[in-house]
Jmol script that loads the backbone (N, CA, C; Angstrom):
load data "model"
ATOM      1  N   UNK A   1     120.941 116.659  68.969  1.00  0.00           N
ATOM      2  CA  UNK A   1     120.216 115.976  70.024  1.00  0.00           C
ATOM      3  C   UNK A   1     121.027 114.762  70.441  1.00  0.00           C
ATOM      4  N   UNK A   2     120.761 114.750  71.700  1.00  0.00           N
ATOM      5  CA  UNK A   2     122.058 113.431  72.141  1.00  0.00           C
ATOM      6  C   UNK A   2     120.918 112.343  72.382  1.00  0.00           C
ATOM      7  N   UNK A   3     121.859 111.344  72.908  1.00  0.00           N
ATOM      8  CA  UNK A   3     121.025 110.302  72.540  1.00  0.00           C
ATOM      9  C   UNK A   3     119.848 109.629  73.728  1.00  0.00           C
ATOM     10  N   UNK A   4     119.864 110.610  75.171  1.00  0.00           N
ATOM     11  CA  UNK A   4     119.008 110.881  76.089  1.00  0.00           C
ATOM     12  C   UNK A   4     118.072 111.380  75.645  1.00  0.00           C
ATOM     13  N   UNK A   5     117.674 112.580  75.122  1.00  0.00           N
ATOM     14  CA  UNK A   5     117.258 113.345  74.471  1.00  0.00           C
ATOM     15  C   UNK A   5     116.111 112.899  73.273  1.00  0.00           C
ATOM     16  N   UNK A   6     116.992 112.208  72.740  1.00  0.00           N
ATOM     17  CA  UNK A   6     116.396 111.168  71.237  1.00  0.00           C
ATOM     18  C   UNK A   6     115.364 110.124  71.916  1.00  0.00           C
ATOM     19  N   UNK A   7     115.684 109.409  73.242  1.00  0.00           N
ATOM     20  CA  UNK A   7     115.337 108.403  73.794  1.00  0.00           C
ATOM     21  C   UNK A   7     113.533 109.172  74.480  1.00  0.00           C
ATOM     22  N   UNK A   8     114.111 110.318  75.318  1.00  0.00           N
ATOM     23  CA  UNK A   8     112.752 111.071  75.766  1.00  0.00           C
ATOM     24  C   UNK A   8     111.838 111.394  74.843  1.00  0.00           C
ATOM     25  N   UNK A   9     112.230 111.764  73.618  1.00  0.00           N
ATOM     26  CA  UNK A   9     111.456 112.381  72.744  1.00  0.00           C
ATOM     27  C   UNK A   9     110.726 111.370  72.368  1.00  0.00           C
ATOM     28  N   UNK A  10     111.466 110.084  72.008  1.00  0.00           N
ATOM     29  CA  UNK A  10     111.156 108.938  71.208  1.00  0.00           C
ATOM     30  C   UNK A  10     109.381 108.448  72.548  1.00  0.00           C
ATOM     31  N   UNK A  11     109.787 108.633  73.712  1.00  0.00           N
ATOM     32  CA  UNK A  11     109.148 107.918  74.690  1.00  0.00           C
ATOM     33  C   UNK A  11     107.565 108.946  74.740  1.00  0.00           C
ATOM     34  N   UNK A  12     108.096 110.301  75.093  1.00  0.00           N
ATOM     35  CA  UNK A  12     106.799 111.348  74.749  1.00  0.00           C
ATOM     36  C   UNK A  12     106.127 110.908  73.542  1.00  0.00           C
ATOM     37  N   UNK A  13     106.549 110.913  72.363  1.00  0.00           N
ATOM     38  CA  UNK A  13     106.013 110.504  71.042  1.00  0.00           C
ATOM     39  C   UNK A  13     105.215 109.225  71.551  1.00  0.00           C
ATOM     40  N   UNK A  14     105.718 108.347  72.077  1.00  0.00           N
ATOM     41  CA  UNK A  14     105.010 106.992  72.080  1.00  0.00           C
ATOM     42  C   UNK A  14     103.575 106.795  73.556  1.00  0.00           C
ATOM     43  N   UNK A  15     104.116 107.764  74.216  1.00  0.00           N
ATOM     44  CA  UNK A  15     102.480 108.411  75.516  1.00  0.00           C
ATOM     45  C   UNK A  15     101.398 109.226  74.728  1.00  0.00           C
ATOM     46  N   UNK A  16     101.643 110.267  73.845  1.00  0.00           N
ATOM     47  CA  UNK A  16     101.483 110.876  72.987  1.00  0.00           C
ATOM     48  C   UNK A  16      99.855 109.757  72.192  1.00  0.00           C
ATOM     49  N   UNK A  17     100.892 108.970  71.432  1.00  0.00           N
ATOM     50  CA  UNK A  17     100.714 107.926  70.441  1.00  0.00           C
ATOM     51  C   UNK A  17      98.965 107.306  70.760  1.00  0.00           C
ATOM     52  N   UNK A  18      99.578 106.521  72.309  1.00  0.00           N
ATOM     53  CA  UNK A  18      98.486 105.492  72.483  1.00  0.00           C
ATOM     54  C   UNK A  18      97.611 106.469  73.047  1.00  0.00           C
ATOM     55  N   UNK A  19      98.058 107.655  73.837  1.00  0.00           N
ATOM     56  CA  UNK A  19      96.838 108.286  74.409  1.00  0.00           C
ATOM     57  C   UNK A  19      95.709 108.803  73.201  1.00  0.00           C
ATOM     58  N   UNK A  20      96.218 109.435  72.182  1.00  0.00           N
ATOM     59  CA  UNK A  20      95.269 109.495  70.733  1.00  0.00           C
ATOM     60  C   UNK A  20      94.588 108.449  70.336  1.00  0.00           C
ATOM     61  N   UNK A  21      95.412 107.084  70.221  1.00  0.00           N
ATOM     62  CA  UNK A  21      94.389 106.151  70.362  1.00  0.00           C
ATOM     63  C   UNK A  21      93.212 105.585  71.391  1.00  0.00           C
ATOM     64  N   UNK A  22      93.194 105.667  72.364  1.00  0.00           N
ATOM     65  CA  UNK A  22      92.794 105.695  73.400  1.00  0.00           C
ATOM     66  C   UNK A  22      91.183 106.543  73.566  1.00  0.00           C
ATOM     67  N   UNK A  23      91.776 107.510  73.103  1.00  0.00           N
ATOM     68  CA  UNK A  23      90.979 108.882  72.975  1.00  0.00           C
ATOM     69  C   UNK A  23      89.636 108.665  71.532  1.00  0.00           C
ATOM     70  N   UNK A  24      90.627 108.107  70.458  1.00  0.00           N
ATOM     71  CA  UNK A  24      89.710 107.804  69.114  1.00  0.00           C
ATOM     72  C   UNK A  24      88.824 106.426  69.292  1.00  0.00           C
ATOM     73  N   UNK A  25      89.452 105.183  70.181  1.00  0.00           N
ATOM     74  CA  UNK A  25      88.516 104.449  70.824  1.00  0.00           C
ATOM     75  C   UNK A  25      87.359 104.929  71.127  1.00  0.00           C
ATOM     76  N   UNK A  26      87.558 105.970  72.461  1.00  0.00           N
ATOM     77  CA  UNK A  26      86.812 106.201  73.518  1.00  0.00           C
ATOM     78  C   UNK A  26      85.936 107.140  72.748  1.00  0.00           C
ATOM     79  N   UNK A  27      86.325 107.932  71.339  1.00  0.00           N
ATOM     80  CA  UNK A  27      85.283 108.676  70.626  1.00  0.00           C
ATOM     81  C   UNK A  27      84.052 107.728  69.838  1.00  0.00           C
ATOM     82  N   UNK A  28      84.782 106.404  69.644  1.00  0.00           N
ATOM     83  CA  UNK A  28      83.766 105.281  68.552  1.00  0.00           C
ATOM     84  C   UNK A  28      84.379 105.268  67.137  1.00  0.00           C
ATOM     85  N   UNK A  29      85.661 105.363  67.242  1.00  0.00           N
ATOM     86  CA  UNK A  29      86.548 105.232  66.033  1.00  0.00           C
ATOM     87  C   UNK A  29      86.297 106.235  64.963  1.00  0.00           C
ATOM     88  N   UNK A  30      85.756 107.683  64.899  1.00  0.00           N
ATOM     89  CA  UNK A  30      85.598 108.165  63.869  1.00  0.00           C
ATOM     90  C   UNK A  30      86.640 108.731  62.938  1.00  0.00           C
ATOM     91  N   UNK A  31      85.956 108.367  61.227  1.00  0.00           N
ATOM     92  CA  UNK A  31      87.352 108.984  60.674  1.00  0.00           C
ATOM     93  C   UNK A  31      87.300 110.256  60.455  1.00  0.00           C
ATOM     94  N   UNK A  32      88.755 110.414  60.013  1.00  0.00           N
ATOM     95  CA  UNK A  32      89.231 112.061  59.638  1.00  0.00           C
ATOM     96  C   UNK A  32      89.551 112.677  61.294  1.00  0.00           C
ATOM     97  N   UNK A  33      89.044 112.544  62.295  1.00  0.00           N
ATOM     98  CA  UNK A  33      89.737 113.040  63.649  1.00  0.00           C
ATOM     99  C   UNK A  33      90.997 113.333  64.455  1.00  0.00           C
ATOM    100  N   UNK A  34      91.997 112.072  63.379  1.00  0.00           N
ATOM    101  CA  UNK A  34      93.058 111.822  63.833  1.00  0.00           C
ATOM    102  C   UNK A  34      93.853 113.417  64.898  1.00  0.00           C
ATOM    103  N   UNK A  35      93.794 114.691  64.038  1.00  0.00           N
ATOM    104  CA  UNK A  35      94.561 115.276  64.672  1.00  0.00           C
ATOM    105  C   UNK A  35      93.801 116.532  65.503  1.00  0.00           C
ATOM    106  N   UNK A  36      92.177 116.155  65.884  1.00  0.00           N
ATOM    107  CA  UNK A  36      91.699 116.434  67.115  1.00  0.00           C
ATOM    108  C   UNK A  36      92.696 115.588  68.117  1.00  0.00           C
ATOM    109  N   UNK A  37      92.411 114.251  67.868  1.00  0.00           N
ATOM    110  CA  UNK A  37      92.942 113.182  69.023  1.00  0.00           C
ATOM    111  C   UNK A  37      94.250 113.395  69.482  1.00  0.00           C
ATOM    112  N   UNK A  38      95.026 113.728  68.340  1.00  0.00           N
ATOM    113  CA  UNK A  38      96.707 113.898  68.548  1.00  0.00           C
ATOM    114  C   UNK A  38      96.825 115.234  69.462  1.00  0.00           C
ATOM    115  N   UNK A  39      95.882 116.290  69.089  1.00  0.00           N
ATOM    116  CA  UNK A  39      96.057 117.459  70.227  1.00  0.00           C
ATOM    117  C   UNK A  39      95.358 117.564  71.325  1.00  0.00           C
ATOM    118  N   UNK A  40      94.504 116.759  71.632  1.00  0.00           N
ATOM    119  CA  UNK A  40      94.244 116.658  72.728  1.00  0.00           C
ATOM    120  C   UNK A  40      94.992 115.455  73.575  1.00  0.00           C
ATOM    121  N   UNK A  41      95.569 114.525  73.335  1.00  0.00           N
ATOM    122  CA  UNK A  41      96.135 113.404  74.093  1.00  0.00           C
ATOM    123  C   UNK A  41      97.580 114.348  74.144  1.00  0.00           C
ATOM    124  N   UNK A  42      98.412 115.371  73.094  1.00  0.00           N
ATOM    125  CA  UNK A  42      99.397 116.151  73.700  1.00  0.00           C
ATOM    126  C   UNK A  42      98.880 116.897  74.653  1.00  0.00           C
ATOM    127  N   UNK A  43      97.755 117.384  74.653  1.00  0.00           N
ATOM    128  CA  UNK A  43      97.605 118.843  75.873  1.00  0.00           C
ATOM    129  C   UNK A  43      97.692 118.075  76.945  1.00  0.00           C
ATOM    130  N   UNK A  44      97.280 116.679  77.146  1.00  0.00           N
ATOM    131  CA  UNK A  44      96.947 115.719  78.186  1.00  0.00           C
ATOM    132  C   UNK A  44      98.596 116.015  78.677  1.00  0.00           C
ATOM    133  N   UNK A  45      98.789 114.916  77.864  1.00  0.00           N
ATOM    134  CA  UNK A  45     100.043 114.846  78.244  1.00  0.00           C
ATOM    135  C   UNK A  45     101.089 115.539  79.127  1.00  0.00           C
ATOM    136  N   UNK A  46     101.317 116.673  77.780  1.00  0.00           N
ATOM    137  CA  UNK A  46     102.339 118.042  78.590  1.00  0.00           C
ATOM    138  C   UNK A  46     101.654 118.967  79.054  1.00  0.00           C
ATOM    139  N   UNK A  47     100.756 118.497  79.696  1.00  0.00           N
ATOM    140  CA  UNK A  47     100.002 119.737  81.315  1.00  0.00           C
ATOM    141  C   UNK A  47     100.860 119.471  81.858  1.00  0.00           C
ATOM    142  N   UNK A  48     101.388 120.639  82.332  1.00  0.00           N
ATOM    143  CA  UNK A  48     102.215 120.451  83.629  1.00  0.00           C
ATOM    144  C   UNK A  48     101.652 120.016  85.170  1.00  0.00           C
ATOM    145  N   UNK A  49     102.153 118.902  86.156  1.00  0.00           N
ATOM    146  CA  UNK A  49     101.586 118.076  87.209  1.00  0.00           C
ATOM    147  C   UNK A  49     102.015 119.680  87.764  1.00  0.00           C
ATOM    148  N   UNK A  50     100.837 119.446  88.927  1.00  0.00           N
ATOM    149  CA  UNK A  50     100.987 120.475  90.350  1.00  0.00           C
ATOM    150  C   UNK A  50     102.077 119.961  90.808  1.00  0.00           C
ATOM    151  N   UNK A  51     103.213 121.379  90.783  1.00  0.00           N
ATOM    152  CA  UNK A  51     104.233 121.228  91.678  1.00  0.00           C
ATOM    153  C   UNK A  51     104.323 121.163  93.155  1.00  0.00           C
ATOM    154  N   UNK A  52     105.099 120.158  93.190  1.00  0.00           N
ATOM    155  CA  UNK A  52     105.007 120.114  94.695  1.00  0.00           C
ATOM    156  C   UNK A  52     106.671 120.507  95.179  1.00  0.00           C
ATOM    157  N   UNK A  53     107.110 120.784  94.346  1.00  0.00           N
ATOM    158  CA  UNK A  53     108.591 121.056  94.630  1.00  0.00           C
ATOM    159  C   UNK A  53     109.187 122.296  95.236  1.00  0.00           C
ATOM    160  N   UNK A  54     109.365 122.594  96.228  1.00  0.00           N
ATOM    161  CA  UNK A  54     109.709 123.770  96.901  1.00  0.00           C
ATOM    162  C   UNK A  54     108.571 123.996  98.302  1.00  0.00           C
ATOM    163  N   UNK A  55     107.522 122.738  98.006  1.00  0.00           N
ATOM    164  CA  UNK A  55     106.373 122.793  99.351  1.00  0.00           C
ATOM    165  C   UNK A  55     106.734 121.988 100.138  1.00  0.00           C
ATOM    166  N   UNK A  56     106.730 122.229 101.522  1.00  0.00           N
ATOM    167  CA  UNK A  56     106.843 121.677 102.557  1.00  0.00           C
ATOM    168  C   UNK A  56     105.764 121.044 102.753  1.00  0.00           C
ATOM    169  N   UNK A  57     105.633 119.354 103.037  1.00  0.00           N
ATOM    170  CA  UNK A  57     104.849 118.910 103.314  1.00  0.00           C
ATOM    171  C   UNK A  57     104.906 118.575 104.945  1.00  0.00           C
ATOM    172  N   UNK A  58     103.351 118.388 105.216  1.00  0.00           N
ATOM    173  CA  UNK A  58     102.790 118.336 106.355  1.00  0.00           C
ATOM    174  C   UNK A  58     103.556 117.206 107.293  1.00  0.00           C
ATOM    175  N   UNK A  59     104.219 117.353 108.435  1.00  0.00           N
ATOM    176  CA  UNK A  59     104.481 116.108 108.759  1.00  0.00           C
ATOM    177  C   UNK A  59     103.262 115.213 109.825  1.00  0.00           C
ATOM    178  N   UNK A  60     103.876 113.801 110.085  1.00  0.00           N
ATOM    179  CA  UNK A  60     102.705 113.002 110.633  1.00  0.00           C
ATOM    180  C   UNK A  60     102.481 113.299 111.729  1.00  0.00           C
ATOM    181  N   UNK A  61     101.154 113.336 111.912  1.00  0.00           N
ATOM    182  CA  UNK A  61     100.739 113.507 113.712  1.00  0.00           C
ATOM    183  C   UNK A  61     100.931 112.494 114.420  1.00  0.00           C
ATOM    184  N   UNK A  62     101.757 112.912 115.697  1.00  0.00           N
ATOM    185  CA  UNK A  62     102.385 111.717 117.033  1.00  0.00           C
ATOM    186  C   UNK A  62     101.166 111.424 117.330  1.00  0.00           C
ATOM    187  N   UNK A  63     101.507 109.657 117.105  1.00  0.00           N
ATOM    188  CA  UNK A  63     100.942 108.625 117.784  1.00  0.00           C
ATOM    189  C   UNK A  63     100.549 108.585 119.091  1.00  0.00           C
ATOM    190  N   UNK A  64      99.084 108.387 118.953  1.00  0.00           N
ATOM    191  CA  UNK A  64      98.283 108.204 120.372  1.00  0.00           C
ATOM    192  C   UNK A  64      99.152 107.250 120.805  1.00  0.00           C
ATOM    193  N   UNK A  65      99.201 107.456 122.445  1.00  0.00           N
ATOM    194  CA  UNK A  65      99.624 106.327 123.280  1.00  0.00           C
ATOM    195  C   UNK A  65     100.926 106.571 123.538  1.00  0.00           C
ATOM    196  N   UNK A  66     101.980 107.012 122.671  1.00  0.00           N
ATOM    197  CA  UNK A  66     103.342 107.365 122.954  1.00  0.00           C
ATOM    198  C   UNK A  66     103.854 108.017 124.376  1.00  0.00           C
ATOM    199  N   UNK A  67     104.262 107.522 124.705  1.00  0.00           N
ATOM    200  CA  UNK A  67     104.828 108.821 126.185  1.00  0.00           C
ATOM    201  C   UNK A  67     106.449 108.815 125.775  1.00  0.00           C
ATOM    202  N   UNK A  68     106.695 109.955 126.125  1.00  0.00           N
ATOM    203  CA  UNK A  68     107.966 110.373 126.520  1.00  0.00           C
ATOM    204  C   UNK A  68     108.879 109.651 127.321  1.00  0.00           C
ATOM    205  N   UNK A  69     109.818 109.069 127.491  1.00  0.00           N
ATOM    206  CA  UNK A  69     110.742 108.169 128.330  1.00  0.00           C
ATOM    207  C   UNK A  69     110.796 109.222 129.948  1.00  0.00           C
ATOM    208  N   UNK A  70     110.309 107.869 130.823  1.00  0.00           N
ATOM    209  CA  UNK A  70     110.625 108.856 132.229  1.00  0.00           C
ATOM    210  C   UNK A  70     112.298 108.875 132.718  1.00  0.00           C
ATOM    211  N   UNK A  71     112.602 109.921 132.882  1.00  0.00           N
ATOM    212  CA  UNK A  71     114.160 109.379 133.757  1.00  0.00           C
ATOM    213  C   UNK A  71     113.747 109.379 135.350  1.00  0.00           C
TER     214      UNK A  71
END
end "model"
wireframe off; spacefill off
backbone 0.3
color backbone group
């Protein structure tokens, strides 16, 4: 593993981290849960976002009032 690599992992681990805490807060601190919390703050996590990559987005609708240049 290079040291990009080491750095991402290190950073996932640490979104990972607080979202479990977050999660065991938001449960009322119960013990023994820990690794409900840890798999659900990963599923959170690495869901993959809706791609938007390869979609053409909509462009903006021309402005009222605009005219065309007269020659």
């Amino acid at each position: 593993m290079n040291a990009r690599n080491a750095r991402t992992t290190e950073s996932l681990h640490k979104q990972i981290e607080l979202r479990a805490y977050a999660i065991w807060e938001e449960a009322g601190r119960p013990h023994g849960r820990a690794d409900e919390h840890w798999a659900q703050a990963e599923a959170e996590i690495l869901k993959p976002k809706k791609a938007t990559a390869g979609k053409r987005t909509k462009t903006a609708p021309k402005l009222a009032g605009k005219s065309k240049k007269k020659k």
